[in-house]
C-alpha positions in Angstrom: 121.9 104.2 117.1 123.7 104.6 113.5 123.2 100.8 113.1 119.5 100.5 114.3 118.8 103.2 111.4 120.6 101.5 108.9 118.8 98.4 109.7 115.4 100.3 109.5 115.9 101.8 106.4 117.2 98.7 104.9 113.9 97.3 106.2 111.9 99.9 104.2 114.1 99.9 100.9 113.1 96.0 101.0 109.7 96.3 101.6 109.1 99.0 99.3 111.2 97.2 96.3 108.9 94.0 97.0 105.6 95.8 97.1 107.2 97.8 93.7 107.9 93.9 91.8 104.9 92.4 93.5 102.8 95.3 91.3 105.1 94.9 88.3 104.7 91.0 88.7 101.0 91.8 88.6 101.1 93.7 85.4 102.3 90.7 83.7 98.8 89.6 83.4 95.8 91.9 84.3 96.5 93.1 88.1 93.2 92.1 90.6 92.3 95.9 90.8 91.5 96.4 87.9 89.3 93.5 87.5 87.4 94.5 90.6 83.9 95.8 89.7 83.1 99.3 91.3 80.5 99.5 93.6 77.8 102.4 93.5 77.5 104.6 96.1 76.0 107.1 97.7 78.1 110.2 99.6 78.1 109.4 103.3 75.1 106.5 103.1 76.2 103.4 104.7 73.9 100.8 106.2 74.6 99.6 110.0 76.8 97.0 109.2 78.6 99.5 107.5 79.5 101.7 109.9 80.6 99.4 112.1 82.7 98.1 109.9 83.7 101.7 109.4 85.3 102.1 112.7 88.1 99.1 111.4 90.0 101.1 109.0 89.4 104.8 109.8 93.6 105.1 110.4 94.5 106.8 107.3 93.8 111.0 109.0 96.7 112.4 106.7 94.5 111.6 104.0 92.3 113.9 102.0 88.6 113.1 101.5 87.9 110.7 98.5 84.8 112.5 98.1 86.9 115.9 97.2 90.2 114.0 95.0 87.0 112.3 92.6 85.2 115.7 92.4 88.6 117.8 91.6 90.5 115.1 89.7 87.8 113.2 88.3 88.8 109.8 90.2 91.3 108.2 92.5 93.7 105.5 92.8 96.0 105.0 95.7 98.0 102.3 96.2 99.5 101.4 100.0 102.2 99.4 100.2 102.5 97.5 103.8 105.3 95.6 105.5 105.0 93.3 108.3 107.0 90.1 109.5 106.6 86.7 107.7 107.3 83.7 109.4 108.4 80.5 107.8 105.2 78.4 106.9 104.7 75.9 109.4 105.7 78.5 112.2 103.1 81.3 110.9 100.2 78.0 110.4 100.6 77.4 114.1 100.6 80.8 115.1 97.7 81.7 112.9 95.7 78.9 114.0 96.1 79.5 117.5 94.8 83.2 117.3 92.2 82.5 115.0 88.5 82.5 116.1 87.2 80.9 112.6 89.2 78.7 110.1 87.7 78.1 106.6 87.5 77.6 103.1 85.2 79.5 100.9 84.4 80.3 97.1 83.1 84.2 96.2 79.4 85.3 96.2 79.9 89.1 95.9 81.1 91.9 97.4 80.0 95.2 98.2 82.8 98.0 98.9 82.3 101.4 100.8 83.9 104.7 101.7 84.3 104.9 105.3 82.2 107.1 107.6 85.0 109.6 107.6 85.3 110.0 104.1 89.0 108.8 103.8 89.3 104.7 103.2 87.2 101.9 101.5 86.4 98.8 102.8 84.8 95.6 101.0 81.9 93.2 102.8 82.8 89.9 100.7 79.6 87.3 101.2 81.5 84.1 100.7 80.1 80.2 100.4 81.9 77.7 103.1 82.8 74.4 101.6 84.4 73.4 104.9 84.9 74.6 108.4 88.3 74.1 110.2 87.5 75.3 113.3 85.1 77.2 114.6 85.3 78.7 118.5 81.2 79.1 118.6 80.4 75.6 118.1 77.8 75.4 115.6 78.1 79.2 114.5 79.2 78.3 111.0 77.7 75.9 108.9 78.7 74.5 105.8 77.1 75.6 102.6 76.1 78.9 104.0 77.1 82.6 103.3 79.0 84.7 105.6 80.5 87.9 105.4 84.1 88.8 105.6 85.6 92.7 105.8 88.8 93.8 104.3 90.2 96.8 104.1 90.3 98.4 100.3 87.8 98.3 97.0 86.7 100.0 94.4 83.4 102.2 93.8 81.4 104.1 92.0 80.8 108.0 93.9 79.6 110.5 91.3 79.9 108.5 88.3 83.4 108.7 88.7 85.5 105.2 90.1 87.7 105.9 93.6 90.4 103.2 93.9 92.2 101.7 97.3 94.7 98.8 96.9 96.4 97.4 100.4 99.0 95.4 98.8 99.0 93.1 102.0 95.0 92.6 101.5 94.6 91.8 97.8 90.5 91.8 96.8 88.9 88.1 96.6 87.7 87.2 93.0 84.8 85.7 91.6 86.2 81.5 90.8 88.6 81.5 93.4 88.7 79.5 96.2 90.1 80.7 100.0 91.3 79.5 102.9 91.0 82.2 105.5 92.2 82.7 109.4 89.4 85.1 110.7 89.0 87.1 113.6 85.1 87.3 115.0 83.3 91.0 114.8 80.6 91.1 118.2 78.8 94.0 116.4 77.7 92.3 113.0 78.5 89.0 113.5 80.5 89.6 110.5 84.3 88.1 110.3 87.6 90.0 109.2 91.4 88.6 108.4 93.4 87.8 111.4 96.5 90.0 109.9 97.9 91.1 107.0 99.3 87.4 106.4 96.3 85.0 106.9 94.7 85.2 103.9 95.4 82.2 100.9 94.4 81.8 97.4 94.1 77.7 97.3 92.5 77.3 93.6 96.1 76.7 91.7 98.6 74.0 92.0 100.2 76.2 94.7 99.3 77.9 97.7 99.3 81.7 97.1 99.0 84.5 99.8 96.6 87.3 99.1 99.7 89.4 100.4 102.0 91.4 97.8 104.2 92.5 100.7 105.4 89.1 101.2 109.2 88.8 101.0 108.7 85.0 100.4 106.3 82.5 98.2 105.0 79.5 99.9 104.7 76.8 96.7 102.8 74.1 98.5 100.4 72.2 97.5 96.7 72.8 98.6 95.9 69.5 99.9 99.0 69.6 102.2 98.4 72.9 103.1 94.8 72.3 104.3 96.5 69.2 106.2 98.7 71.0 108.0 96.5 73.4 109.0 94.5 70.7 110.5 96.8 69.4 112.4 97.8 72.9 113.7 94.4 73.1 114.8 94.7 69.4 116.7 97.7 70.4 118.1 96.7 73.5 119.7 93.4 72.0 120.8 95.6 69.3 122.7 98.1 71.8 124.0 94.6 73.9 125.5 95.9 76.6 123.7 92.3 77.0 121.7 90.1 79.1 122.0 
């Protein structure tokens, strides 16, 4: 028992001191939350889409209402620092393209954030271009050169004039001039698309492959072109294996 709680809190020290650097590596240049662009918004208005995509990231009960922390303090930032397992490259490609409903690689349009229907998260609705589609499991669902939207949890906005702030550090915000290469998971509701997990998101626009997770214990410095390549073959593989969906 004594050793399984050493090995816990290790666990947490670890994770907390990487999501701690990750931030102060950020601050090196100008971190991604603060050049996020509030969104305006209205107390408890959403549109359909919107609550639907509520429902995904209503976890946080302990939480007070963001409406009540902007009113008394006069804004809000809270940062949450996640943990979760990494697996070597190739080993988390292969995994991630097996659960994945949607493979692709997109470039920003805009992005819309939103206090949940309970009044204690954000969320952001990216719309995002395709350039290419890996895979697709509706045949003919996603075309290239068109717009779809993609949920993640955390954003920024605008509620009273004053600017409410929620960074995931394992779900950093997509930027305008980046490019992505994203693992999604299919929403019936909206016909919308969210992130597979906290590590299947990747900034491809650089020299080097970069995950849009700060709780990563490890880089992955590969190039984009092999990366892409070996996500296709992950794909081929699976679909010969019947392991596809």
């Amino acid at each position: 028992m004594r050793k399984f709680l050493l090995l816990t809190t290790t666990m947490l020290v670890v994770c907390l001191a990487s999501g701690f650097v990750s931030l102060q590596s950020q601050q090196k240049e100008t971190p991604c939350w603060k050049l996020e662009v509030p969104t305006p918004v209205e107390d408890g208005v959403l549109t359909e889409r919107q609550k639907e995509h509520s429902k995904l990231y209503q976890w946080h009960v302990e939480d007070n209402k963001i409406r009540d922390a902007v009113l008394k303090d006069g804004g809000l930032e809270r940062f949450r620092i996640s943990c979760g397992a990494f697996l070597d490259l190739p080993d988390l490609i292969t995994e991630l393209a097996e659960k994945a409903d949607a493979i692709v690689i997109v470039s920003f349009v805009s992005k819309s954030s939103q206090i949940t229907s309970d009044g204690t998260d954000i969320f952001t609705d990216y719309d995002l271009h395709t350039e290419q589609i890996l895979k697709d499991a509706n045949p003919g669902a996603l075309k290239r050169d068109e717009i779809i939207t993609v949920t993640r949890p955390g954003g920024k906005v605008l509620l009273f004039g004053r600017i409410a702030l929620i960074f995931n550090t394992a779900y950093e915000p997509l930027m305008p001039g980046r490019h992505y290469l994203l693992f999604l998971h299919y929403i019936p509701a909206t016909g919308d698309y969210q992130a597979v997990d906290h590590a299947s998101s990747f900034d491809i626009t650089e020299a080097h492959v970069r995950t849009l997770s700060s709780a990563a214990l490890r880089p992955y410095p590969t190039d984009p072109g092999e990366f892409i390549a070996s996500v296709k073959l992950a794909i081929a593989n699976n679909q010969q294996k019947g392991r596809t969906q």
